[in-house]
C-alpha positions in Angstrom: 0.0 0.0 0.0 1.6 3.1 -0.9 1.4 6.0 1.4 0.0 9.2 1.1 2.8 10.7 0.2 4.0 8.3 -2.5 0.5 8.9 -3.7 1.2 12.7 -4.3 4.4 12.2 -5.7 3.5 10.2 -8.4 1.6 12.4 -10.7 0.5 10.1 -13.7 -1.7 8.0 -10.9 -2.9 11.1 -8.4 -6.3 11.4 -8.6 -9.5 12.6 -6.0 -10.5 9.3 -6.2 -7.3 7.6 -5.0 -7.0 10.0 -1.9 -10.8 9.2 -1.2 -9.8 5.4 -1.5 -6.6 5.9 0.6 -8.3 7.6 3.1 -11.0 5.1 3.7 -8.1 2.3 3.6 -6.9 4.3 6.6 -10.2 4.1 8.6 -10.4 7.9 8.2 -13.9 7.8 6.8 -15.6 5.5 10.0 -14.0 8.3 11.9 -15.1 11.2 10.0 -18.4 9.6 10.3 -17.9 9.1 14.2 -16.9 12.6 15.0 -20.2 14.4 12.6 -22.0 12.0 15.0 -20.3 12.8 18.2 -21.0 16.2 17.3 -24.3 16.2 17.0 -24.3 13.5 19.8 -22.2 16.7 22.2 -24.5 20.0 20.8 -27.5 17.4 21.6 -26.4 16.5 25.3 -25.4 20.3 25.8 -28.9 21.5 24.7 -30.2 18.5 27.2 -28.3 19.9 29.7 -28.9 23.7 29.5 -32.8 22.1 29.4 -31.9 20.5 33.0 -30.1 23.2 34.6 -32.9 25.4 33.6 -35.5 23.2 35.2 -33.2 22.9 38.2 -33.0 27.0 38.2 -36.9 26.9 38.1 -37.1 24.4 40.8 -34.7 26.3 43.1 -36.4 29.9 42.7 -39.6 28.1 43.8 -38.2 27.4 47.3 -38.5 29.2 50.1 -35.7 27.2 52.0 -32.5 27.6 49.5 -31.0 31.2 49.5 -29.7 32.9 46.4 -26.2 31.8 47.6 -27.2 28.3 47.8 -28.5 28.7 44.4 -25.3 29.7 42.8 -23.4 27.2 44.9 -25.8 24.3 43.7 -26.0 25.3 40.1 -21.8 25.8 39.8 -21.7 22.2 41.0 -24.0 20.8 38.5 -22.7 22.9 35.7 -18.7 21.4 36.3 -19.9 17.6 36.8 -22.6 18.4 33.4 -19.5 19.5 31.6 -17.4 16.1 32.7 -19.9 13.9 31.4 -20.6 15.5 28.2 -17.0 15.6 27.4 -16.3 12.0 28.9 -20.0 10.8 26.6 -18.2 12.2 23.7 -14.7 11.0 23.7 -16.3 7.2 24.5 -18.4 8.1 21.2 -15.5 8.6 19.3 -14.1 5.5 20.4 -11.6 5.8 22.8 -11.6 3.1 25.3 -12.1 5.3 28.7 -11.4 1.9 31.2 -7.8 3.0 31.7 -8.6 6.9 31.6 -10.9 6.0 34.8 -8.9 3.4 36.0 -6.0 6.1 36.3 -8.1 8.8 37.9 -7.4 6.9 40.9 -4.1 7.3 41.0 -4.4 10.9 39.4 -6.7 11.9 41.7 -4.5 11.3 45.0 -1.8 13.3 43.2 -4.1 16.2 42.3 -5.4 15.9 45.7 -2.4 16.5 47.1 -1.7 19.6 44.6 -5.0 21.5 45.1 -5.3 20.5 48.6 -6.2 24.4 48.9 -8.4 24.0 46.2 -10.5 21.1 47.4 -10.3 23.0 51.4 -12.1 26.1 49.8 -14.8 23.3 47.8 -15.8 21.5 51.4 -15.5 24.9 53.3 -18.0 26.1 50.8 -20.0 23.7 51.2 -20.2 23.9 55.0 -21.0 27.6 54.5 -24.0 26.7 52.1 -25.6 23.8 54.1 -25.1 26.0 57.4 -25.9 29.2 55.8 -24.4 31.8 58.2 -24.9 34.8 55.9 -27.1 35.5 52.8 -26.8 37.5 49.6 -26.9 41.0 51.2 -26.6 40.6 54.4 -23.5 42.4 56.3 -21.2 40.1 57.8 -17.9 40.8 59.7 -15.4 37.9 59.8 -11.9 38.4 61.7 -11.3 42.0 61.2 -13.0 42.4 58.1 -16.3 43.5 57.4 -18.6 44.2 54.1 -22.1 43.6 52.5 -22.0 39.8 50.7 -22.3 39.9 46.6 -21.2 37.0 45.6 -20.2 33.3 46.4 -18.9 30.5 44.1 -17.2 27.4 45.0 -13.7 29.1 45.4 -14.4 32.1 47.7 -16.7 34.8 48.6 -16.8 38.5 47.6 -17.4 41.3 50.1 -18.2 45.1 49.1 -17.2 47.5 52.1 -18.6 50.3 53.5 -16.5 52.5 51.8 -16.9 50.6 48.1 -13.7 48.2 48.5 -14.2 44.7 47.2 -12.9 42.3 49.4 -12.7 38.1 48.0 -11.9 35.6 50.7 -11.2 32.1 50.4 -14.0 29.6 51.8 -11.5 28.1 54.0 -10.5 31.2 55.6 -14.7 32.1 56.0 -15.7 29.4 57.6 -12.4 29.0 59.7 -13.2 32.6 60.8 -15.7 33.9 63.9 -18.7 35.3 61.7 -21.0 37.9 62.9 -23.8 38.2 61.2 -25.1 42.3 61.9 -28.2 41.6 58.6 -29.9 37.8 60.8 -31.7 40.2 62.9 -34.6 43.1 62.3 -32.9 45.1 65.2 -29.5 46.0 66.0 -28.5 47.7 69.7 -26.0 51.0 68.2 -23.8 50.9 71.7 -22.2 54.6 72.3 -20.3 55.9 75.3 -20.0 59.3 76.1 -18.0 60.5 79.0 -19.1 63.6 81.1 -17.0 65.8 84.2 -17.0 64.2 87.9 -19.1 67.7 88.8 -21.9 67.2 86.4 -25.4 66.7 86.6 -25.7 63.1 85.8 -29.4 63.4 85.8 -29.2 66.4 83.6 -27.3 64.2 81.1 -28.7 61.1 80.9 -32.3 63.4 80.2 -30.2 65.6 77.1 -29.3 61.8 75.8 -33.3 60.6 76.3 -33.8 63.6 74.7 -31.7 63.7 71.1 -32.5 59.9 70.7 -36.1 60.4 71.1 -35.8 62.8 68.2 -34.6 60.1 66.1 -37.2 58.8 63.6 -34.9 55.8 63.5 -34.6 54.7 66.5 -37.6 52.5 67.7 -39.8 52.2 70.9 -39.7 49.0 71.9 -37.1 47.7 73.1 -36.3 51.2 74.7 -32.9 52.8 74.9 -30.6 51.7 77.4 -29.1 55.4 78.6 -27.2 54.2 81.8 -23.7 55.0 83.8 -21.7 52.1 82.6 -18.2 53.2 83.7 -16.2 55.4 86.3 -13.0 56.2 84.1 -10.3 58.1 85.5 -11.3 61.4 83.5 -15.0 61.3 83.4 -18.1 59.2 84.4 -19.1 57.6 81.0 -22.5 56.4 80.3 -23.7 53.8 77.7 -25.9 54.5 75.2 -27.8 51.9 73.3 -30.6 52.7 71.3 -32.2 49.8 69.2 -32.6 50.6 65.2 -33.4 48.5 61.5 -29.8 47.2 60.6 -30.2 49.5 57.7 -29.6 52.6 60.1 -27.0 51.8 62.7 -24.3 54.0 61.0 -27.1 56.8 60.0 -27.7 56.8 64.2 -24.5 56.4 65.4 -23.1 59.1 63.0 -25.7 61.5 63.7 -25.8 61.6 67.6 -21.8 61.9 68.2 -22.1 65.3 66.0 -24.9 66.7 68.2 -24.2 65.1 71.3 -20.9 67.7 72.0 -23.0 70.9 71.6 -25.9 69.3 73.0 -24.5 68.9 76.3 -22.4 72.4 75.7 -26.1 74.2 75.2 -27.0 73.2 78.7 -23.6 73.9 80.8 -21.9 70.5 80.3 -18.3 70.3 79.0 -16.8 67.4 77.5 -14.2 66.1 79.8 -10.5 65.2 78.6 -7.4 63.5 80.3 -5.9 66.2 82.5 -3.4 65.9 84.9 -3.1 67.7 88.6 0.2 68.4 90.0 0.5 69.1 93.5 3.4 71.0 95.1 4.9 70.6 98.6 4.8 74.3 100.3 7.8 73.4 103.1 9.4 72.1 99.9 
């Protein structure tokens, strides 16, 4: 059988027909036929699957008990195992024998394993924050000593936007091996103040002038009531804790607001601010 080449070369017997002919001596044209129908076989299983993640989607937004992070967590799962099998269904179409592919993931995986041991932390880590669900989509979380409102969450890490517009990603492992304080679970947060006030005040007087500004609060709600007490005798001043109870929405509008008026509040009525002094005392015989 002369090859391809030898075919080309010799130009008296180089026809179509005799690269059709070699070509189908070579087994080319079972392939060619194979890989048209793995093809179709592939954009058939995609379309099947884009049909099943859509119904999963559907399924999902119906329920009231998975959040929108569980959701994405859920649907990134399904969409990297979809995309193993549709790959894996067409490489077995085309004939090539998968046993010892599958066979060797075993070994494979222990040595990928031990690669992306990082990798496969942040998966199970992620998967301990969906199934526990500490925070939701929204919701503003603090963990260690960062803090933000949560955007986003895949099966690597989750995305924080701060206060102040900075975009903060953390790893899952470092999330969920983390302290997190959730400030968004409840409908009430307590904003907890201190103000200090002279030795010689009126402590009466001032715990009435803090009644007072909170009550002028629209934010700030009835019930639970303020907590305006003396918390603390400081070496400076008597300082009293101020904890007025507000929608988690609010807690920076309140606490804002009443440390810019509480100073000339207390000014308006005689009180002044204290701040640390110190009293020297001299020895007359001395």
């Amino acid at each position: 059988m002369k090859s391809l080449i030898s075919l080309v070369s010799d130009v008296e017997s180089f026809s179509f027909f005799d690269i059709l002919k070699f070509w189908e001596s070579q087994g080319f044209k079972d392939f060619g036929l194979n890989l048209i129908s793995g093809i179709f076989i592939f954009l058939l299983t995609w379309i099947l699957f884009k049909i099943i993640i859509r119904s999963v989607t559907i399924i999902i937004d119906r329920s009231k008990r998975i959040s929108e992070l569980m959701a994405s967590y859920i649907l990134k799962i399904i969409s990297v195992f979809g995309w193993v099998i549709i790959i894996l269904t067409f490489l077995d179409h085309l004939g090539i024998n998968m046993g010892p592919l599958v066979a060797g993931l075993g070994i494979t995986g222990i040595i990928l394993g031990l690669a992306f041991q990082d990798s496969l932390s942040n998966f199970f880590a992620g998967a301990m924050v969906v199934i526990n669900e500490p925070f939701r989509k929204g919701d503003y979380i603090e963990i260690g000593s960062l803090a933000g409102s949560v955007i986003a969450m895949d099966l690597m890490c989750v995305t924080l936007n701060t206060f102040d517009g900075k975009r903060i990603t953390m790893s899952n492992k470092l999330v969920w091996g983390e302290a997190i304080t959730n400030y968004s679970y409840t409908k009430l947060r307590g904003v907890s103040m201190s103000v200090g006030v002279p030795y010689d005040a009126d402590l009466k007087l001032c715990k009435e002038i803090f009644i007072k500004i909170l009550n002028s609060y629209e934010e700030v709600v009835e019930d639970p009531k303020p907590i305006v007490e003396v918390h603390k005798l400081s070496e400076s001043s008597v300082d009293f804790l101020i904890r007025p109870w507000v929608n988690p929405t609010d807690y920076w509008n309140v606490y804002w607001r009443f440390h810019s008026e509480v100073i000339s509040k207390l000014r308006e009525n005689g009180v002044e601010v204290p701040y640390p002094q110190l009293d020297v005392h001299f020895d007359k015989e001395t």
